[in-house]
N, C-alpha and C positions, 0 to 999 in steps of 0.2 A: 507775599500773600499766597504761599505755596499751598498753608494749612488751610484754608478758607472751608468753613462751615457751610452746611447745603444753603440756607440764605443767602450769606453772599457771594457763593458764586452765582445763585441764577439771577441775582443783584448784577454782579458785576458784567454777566452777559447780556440782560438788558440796557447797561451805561454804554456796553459797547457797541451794540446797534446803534443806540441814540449818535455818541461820537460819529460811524459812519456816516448817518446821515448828516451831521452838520460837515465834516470833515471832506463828504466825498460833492460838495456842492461847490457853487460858484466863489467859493474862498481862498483868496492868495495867499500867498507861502509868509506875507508878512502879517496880514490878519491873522493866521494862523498860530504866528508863537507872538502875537498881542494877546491871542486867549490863552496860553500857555501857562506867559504872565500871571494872568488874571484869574485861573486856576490853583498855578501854587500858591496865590493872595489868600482864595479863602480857606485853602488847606491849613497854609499856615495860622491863620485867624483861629481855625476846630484848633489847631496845637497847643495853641497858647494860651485857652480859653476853655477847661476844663469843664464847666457847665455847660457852655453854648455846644460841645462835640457830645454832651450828653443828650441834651435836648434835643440834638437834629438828628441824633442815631440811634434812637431811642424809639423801637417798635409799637410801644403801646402808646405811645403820642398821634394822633390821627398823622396822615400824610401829607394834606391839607394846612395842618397848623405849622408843620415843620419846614413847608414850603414857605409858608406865609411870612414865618419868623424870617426865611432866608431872605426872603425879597426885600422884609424890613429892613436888615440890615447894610445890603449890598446892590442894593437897585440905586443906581445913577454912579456907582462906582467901579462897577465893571461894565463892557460892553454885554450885547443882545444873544451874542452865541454863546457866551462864558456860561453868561447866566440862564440863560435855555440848559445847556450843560449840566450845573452846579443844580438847576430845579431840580432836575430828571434824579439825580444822584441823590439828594435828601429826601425825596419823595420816592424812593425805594426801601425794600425793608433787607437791613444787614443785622449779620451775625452780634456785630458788636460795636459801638463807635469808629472806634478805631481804622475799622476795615472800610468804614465810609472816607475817612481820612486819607486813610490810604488808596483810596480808588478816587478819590478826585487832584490827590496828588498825581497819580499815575494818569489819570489822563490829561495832565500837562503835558508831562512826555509824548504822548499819545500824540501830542497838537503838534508838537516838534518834530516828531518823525512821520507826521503824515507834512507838515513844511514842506521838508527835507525830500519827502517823495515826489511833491508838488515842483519842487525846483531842481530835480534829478541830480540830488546830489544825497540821496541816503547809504548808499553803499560808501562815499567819502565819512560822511559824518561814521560809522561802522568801522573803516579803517579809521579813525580818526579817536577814536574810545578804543579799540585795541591795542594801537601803539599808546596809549599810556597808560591804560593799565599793565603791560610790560616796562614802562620806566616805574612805572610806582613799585612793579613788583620785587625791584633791584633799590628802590630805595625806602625804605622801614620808616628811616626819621620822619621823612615827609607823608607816611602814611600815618604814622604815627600824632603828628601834627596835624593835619587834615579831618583828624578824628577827634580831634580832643575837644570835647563841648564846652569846657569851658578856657578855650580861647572864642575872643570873638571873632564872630560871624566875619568879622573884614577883612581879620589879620588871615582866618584861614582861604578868604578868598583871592585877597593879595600874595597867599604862597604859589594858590594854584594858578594864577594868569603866568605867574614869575614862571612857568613852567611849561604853560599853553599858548598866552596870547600871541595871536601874530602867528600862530603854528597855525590854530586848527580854524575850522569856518562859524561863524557866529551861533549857528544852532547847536552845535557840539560845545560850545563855551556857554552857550545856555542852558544846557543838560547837565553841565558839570559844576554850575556854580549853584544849580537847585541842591545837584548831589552834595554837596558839601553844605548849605548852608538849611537843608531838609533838619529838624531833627527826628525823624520820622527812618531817615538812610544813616545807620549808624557807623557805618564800615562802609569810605569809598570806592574799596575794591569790589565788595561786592554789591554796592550800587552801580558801577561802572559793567558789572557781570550779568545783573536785570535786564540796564538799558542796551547790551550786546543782544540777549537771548529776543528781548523784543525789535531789534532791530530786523535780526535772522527772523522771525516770525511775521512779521510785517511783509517779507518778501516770499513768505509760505517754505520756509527753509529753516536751518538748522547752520550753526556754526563750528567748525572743529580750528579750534586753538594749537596748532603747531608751531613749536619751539626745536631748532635745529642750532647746528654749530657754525654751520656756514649756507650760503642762503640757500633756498630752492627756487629751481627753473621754473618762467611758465607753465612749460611742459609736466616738470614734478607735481607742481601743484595740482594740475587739473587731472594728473593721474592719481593721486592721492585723493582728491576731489571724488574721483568716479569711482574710487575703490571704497572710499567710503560710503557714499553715498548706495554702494551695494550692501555692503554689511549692515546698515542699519534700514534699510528699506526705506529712507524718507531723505529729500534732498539737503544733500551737504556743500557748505562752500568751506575755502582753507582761508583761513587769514594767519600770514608766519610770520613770525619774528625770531630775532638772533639770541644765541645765550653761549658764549663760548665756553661754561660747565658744563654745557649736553655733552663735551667732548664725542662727538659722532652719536649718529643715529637719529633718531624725532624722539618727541613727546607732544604726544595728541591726545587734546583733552573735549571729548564734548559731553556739555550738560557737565556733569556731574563724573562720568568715566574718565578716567585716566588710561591711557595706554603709553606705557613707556618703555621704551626703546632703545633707550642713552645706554652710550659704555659707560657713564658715571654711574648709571643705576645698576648696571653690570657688575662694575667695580663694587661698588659697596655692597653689593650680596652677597659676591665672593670672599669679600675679609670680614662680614661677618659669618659667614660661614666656618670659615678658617678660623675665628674667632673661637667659634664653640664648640 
């Protein structure tokens, strides 16, 4: 939702006030991804339902009727907060359907990582979506597979437990089976690279992706931590992982920046250089 038109963003920053308050109130970490659930329900419902996603995200429809329609549909089938939620969100005016879809899908996530913060285990879940998207990133078929919409939904989510469960904690197995079974997230790397950027964001911070050849110390990290964290004026944490083609050096990637450092990237400069 990078491109978001003036609507919905000032849409989607009143969704996220409302979320705050139901999210920052007397709500357990297990209520919490019960509405999660019950968010990616009706997302999924706007997906599959080509008029209904027209109808509720459809500006010149009063907001009242769009709401009205929703409660029709989905009162006594989702809980009180889902749907306190899901009002707020059709009863806002967006750019396009779509972006209503996608902001009620998003704030399932939202429900999970605020869980996740509830039960001080967000920075696990965080490490826990890092290290695989560095296994996905070494393995193509399985991203490959993972994406293909026309397997189904079970066979691809029978790959990714084949992969995950038993590793990672219940809310990150919850984020990842949306990710994959979303057709909304077309690419689960860069679904997995979303739900990083809002994890880092949730904690009022920023993520730098480093990939080395052999590991970094405590020490490294939180020196690279703090050097970073100079360079771009806003706080940085390192989450690292191994690649032994870095053959020496880092590659540190945040947001969108690349900074690479590898003798591999050295090397291949140099013979294309040589090259021409």
């Amino acid at each position: 939702m990078s491109a978001l038109r003036s609507a919905s963003r000032q849409a989607l920053d009143a969704l996220s006030e409302q979320q705050n308050s139901v999210f920052e109130g007397r709500v357990s970490a297990d209520t919490m991804s019960k509405i999660a659930e019950e968010l990616y329900t009706v997302g999924q419902l706007l997906v599959a339902q080509p008029r209904l996603r027209r109808t509720h995200g459809d500006p010149a429809t009063a907001p009242e009727a769009r709401v009205g329609l929703l409660e029709n549909l989905v009162s006594g089938k989702i809980g009180k907060q889902a749907l306190e939620l899901a009002r707020a969100a059709v009863g806002l005016r967006w750019s396009s359907p779509w972006d209503l879809t996608d902001a009620i899908e998003g704030a399932g996530d939202d429900a999970l990582f605020a869980a996740a913060a509830k039960g001080g285990s967000l920075e696990r879940v965080e490490d826990e979506l890092f290290r695989l998207e560095r296994i996905l990133d070494a393995n193509g078929e399985a991203v490959g597979l993972l994406d293909e919409q026309t397997v189904d939904v079970a066979r691809r989510t029978q790959l990714l437990d084949s992969l995950v469960a038993g590793k990672v904690s219940p809310i990150t197995l919850a984020l990842l089976h949306h990710a994959v079974a979303s057709q909304r997230k077309r690419s689960v790397i860069l679904a997995i690279d979303d739900l990083l950027e809002k994890a880092a964001a949730r904690q009022n911070r920023s993520v730098a992706r480093v990939v080395s050849a052999t590991p970094l110390s405590d020490v490294q990290e939180q020196r690279l931590a703090a050097a970073l964290t100079e360079m771009y004026g806003r706080a940085i944490s390192v989450r690292s992982a191994l690649d032994p083609d870095v053959r020496g050096g880092l590659v540190v990637r945040v947001g969108d920046e690349v900074i690479d450092g590898s003798i591999a990237t050295r090397f291949a400069a140099a013979r294309a250089a040589l090259a021409g």
